[in-house]
Each structure stands twice: as structure tokens, then as C-alpha cells.
Residue frames as a rotation matrix with the C-alpha (Angstrom) as fourth column:
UNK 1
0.566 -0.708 0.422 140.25
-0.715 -0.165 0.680 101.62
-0.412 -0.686 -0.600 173.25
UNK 2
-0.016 -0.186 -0.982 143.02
-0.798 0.594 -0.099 100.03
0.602 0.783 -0.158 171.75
UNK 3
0.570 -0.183 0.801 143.72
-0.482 0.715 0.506 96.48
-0.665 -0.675 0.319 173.33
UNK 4
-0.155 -0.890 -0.428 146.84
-0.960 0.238 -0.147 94.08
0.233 0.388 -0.892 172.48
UNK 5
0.726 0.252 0.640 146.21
-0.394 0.915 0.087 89.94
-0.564 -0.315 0.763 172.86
UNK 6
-0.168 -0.935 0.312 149.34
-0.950 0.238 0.201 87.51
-0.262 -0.263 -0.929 172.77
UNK 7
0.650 0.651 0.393 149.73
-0.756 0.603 0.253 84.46
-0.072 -0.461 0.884 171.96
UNK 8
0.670 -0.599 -0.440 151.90
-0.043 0.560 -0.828 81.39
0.741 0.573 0.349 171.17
UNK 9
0.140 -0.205 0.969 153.40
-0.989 -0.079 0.126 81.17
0.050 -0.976 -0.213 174.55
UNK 10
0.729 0.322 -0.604 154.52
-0.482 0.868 -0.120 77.99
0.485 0.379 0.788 175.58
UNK 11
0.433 -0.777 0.458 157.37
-0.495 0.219 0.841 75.55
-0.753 -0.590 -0.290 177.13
UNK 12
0.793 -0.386 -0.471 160.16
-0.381 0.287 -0.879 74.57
0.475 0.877 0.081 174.58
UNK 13
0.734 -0.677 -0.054 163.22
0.534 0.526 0.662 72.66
-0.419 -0.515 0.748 174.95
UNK 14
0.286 -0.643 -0.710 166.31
-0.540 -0.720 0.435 74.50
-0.791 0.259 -0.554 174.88
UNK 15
-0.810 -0.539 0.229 167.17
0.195 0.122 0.973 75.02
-0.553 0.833 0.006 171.00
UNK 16
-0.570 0.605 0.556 163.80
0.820 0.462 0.338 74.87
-0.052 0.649 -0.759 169.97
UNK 17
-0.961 0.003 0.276 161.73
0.135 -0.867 0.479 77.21
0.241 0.498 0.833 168.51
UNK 18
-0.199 0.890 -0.411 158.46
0.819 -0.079 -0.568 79.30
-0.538 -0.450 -0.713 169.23
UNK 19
-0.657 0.068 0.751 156.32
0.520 -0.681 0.516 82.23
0.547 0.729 0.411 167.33
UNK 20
-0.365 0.739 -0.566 154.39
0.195 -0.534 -0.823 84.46
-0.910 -0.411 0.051 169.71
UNK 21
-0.278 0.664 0.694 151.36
0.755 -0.296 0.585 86.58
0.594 0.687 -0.419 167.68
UNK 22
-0.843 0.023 -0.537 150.27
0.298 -0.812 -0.502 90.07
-0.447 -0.584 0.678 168.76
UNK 23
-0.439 0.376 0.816 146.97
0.845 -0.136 0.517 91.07
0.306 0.916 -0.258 167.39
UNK 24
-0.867 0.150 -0.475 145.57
0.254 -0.687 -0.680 94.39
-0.429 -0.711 0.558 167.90
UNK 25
-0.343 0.939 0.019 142.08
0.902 0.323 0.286 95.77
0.262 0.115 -0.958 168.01
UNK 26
0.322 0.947 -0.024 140.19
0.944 -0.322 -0.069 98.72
-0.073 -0.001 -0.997 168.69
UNK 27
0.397 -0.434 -0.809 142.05
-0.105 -0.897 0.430 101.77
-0.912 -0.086 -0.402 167.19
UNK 28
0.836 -0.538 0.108 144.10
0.215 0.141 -0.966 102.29
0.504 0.831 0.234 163.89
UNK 29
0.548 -0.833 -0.077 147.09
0.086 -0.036 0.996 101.95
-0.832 -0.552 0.052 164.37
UNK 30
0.468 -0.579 0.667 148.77
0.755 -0.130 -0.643 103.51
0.459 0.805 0.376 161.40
UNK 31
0.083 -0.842 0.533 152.16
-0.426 -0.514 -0.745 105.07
0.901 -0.165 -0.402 162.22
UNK 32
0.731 -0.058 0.680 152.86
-0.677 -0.191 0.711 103.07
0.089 -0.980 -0.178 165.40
UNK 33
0.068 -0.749 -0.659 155.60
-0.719 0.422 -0.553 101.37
0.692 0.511 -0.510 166.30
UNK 34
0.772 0.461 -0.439 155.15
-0.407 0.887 0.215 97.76
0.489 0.012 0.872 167.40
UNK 35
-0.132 -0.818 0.561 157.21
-0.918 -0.113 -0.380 96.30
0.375 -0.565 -0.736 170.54
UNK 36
0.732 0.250 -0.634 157.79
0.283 0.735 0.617 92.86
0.620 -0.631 0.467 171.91
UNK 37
-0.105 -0.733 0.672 159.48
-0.751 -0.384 -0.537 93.15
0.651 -0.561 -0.511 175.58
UNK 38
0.195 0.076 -0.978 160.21
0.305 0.943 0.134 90.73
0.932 -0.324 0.161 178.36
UNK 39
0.069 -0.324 0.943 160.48
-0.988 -0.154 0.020 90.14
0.139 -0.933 -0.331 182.11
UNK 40
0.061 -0.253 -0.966 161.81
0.074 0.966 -0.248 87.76
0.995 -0.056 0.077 183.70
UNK 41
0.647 0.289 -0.705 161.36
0.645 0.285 0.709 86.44
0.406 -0.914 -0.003 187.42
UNK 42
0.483 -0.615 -0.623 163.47
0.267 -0.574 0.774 89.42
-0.834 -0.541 -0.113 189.47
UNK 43
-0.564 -0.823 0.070 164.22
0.685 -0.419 0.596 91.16
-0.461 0.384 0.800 186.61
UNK 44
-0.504 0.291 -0.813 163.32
-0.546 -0.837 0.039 94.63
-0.670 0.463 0.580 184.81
UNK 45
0.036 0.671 0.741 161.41
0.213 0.719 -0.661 94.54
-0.976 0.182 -0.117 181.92
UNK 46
-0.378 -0.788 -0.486 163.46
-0.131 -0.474 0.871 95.18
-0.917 0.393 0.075 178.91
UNK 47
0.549 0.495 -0.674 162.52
-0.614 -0.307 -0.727 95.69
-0.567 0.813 0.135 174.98
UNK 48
0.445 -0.065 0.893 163.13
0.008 0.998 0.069 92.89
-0.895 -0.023 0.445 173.10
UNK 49
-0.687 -0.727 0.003 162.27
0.395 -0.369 0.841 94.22
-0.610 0.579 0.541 169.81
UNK 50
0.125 0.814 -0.567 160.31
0.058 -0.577 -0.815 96.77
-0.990 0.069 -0.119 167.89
UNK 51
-0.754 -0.156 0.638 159.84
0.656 -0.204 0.726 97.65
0.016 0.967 0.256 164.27
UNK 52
-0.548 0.419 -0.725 158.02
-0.072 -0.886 -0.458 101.02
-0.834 -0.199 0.515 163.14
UNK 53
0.374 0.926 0.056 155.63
0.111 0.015 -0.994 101.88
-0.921 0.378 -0.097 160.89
UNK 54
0.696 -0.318 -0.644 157.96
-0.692 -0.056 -0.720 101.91
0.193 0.946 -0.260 157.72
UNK 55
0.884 -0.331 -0.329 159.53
0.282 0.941 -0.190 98.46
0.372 0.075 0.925 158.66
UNK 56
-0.222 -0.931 0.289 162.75
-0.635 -0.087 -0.768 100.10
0.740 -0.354 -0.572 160.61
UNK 57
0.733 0.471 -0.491 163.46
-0.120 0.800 0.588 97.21
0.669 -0.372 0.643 162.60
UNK 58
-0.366 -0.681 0.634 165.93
-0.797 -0.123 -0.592 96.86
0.481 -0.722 -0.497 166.03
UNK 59
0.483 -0.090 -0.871 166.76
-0.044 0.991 -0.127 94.25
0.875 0.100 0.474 168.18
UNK 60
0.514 -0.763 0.392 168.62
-0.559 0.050 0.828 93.94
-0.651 -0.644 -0.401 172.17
UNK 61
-0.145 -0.935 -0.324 171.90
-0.885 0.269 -0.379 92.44
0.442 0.232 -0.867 171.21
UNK 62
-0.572 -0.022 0.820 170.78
-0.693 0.548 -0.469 89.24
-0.439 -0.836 -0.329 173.42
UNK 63
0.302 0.899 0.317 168.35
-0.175 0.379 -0.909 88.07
-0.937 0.219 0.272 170.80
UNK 64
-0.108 -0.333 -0.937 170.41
-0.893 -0.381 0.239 89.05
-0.437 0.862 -0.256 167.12
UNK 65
-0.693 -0.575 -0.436 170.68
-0.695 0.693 0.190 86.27
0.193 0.435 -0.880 164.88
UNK 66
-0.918 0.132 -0.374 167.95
0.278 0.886 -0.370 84.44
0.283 -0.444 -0.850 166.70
UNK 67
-0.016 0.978 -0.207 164.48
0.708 -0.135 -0.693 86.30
-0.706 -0.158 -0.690 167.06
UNK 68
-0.757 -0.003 0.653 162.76
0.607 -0.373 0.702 87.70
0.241 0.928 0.284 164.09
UNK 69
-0.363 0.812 -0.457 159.90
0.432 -0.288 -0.855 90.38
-0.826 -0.508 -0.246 164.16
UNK 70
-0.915 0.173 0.365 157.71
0.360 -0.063 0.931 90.94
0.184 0.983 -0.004 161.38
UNK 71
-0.439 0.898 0.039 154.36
-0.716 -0.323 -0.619 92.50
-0.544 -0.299 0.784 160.82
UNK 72
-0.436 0.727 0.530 151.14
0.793 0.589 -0.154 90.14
-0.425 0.353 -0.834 159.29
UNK 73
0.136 0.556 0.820 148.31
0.851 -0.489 0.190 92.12
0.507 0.672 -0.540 157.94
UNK 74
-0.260 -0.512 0.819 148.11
0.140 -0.859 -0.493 95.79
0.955 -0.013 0.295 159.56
UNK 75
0.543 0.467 0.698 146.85
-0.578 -0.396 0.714 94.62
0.610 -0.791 0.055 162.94
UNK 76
0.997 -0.073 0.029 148.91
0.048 0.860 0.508 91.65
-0.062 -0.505 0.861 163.87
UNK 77
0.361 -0.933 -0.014 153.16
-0.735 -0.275 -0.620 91.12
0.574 0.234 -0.785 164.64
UNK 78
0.885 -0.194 -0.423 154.62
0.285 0.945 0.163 88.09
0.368 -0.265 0.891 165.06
UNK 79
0.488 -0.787 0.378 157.90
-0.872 -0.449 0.192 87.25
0.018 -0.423 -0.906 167.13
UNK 80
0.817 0.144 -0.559 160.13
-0.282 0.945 -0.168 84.33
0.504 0.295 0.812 165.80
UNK 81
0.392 -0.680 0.620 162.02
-0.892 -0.115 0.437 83.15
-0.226 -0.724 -0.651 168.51
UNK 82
0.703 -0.406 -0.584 165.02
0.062 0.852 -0.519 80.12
0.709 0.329 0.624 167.27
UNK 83
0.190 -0.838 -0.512 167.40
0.295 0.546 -0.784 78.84
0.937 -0.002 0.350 169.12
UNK 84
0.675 0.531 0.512 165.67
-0.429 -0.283 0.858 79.53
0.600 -0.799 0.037 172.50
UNK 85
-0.588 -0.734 -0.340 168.00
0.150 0.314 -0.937 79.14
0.795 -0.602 -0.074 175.41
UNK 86
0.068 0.563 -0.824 166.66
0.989 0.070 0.130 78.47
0.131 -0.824 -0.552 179.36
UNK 87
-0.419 0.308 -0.854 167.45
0.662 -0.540 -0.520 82.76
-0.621 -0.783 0.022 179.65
UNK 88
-0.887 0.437 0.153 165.05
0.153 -0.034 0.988 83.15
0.436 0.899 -0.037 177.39
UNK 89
-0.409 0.648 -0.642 162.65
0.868 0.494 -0.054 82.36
0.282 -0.579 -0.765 180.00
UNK 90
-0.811 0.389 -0.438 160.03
-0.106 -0.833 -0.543 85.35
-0.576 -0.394 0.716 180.79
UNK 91
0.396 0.918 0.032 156.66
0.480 -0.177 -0.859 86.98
-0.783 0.356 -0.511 179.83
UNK 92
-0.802 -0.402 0.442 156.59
0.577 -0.330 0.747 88.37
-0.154 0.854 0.497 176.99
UNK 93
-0.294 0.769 -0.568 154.80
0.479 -0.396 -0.784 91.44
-0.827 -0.502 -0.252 176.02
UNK 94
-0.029 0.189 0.981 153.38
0.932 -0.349 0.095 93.11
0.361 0.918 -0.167 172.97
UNK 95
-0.268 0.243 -0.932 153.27
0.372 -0.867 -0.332 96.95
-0.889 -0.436 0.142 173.19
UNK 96
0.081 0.305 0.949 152.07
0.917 -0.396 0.049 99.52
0.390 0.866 -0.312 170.39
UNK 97
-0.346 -0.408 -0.845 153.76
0.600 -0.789 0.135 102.93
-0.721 -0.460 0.518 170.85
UNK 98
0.844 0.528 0.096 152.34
0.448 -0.595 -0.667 106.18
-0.295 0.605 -0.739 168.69
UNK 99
0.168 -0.730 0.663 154.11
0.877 -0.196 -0.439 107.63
0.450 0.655 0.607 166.12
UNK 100
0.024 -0.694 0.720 156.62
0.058 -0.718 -0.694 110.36
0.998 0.058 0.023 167.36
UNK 101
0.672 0.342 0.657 156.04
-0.640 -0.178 0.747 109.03
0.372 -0.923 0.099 170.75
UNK 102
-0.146 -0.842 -0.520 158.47
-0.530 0.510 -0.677 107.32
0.836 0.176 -0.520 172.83
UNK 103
-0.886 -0.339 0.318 156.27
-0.460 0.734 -0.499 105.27
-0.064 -0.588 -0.806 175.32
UNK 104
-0.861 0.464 -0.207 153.81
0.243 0.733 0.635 102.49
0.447 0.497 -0.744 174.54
UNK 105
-0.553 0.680 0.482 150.24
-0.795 -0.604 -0.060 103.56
0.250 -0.416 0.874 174.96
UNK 106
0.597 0.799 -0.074 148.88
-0.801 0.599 0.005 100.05
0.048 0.056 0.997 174.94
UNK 107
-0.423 -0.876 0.232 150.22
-0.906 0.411 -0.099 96.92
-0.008 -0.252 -0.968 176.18
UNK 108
0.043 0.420 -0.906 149.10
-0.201 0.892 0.404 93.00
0.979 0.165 0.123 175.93
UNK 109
0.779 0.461 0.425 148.47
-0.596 0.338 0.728 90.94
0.192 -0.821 0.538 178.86
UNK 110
-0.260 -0.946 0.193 151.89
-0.957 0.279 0.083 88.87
-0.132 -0.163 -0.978 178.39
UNK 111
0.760 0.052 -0.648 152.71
-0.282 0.925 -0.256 85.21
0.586 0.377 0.717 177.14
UNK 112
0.472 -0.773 0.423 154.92
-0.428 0.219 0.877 83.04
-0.771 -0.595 -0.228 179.54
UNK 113
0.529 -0.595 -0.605 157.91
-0.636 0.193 -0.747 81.78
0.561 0.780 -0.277 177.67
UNK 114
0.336 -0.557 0.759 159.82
-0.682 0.412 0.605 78.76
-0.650 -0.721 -0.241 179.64
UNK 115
0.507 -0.324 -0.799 162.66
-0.637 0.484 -0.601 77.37
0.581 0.813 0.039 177.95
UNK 116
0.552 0.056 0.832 163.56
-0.748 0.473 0.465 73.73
-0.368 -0.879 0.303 179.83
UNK 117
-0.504 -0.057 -0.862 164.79
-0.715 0.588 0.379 70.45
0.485 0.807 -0.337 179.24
């Protein structure tokens, strides 16, 4: 079964920077495409950003310029979050969607993000 585990979570001051880590585990996961997504406290839980199995790579408009997603070796995907602002604040989630599929079959356990001063 696959399974998704988070980390790098954390409290930052507002400006400062943080790298979550996604590593995944029991399954191959060639052709899937790799999501980080957030909630926040009375809010939905919206798709941060994702990047597919041939590096196509997308972004919410809330984040451009300022959070990076990248893969590591072929199990792991990092999320570089700069210039963290306080609504920034939420969990954060890893997901891992199958190729030609358009909802995530496998989800992490979430990282809290709390940007403060």
C-alpha cells in the first residue's frame, strides 16, 4: 500500500523560509503526479502545487514566485516555501495521483505550517 510521510513542518517568522519533504513508500510510483495542498483553519483544502511525471510543473497563483516544487530521487518531493507570509499558515499535504487519473490515490498525514512573528 502506498503511504506518503511529510516533513519539515515548522513555525517561521514572516519572510522566512521552510522546505517540507514528501517521501513515498510502498508502490512504484512511476507516472504519477506529485501534489502538495493546504488547509487552513475554516478553509477548503486547495492544491498548492503539483508536478507530473515528466517534470510539467503548476502552481495556485498565491504561491508564484515564492514556492518551488521539485522531485529528489524517484520517491521523494520537496516544497520550497520563501517568503512565507502569516496566510501561509495551514497543513500541508503531500498527495500522489496516478497517471491519467485526476484524483490522488494516496495522501500524507499533513505538516502544520505557522507563519508568526
Amino acid at each position: 500500500q502506498v503511504q506518503l510521510v511529510e516533513s519539515g513542518g515548522g513555525l517561521v517568522q514572516p519572510g522566512g523560509s521552510l522546505r517540507l519533504s514528501c517521501r513515498a513508500s510502498g508502490g512504484i510510483f512511476f507516472g504519477y503526479t506529485m501534489g502538495w495542498h493546504r488547509q487552513a483553519p475554516g478553509k477548503q483544502r486547495e492544491l498548492v502545487a503539483s508536478i507530473t511525471a515528466r517534470d510539467d510543473i503548476n502552481y495556485v497563483d498565491a504561491v508564484k514566485g515564492r514556492f518551488t516544487i521539485s522531485r529528489g530521487n524517484a520517491q521523494t518531493v520537496y516544497l520550497q516555501m520563501n517568503s512565507l507570509a502569516p496566510e501561509d499558515t495551514a497543513i500541508y499535504y503531500c498527495s500522489a495521483t496516478p497517471f491519467r487519473q485526476s484524483v490522488p490515490t494516496a495522501w500524507g498525514q499533513g505538516t502544520q505550517v505557522t507563519v508568526a512573528s
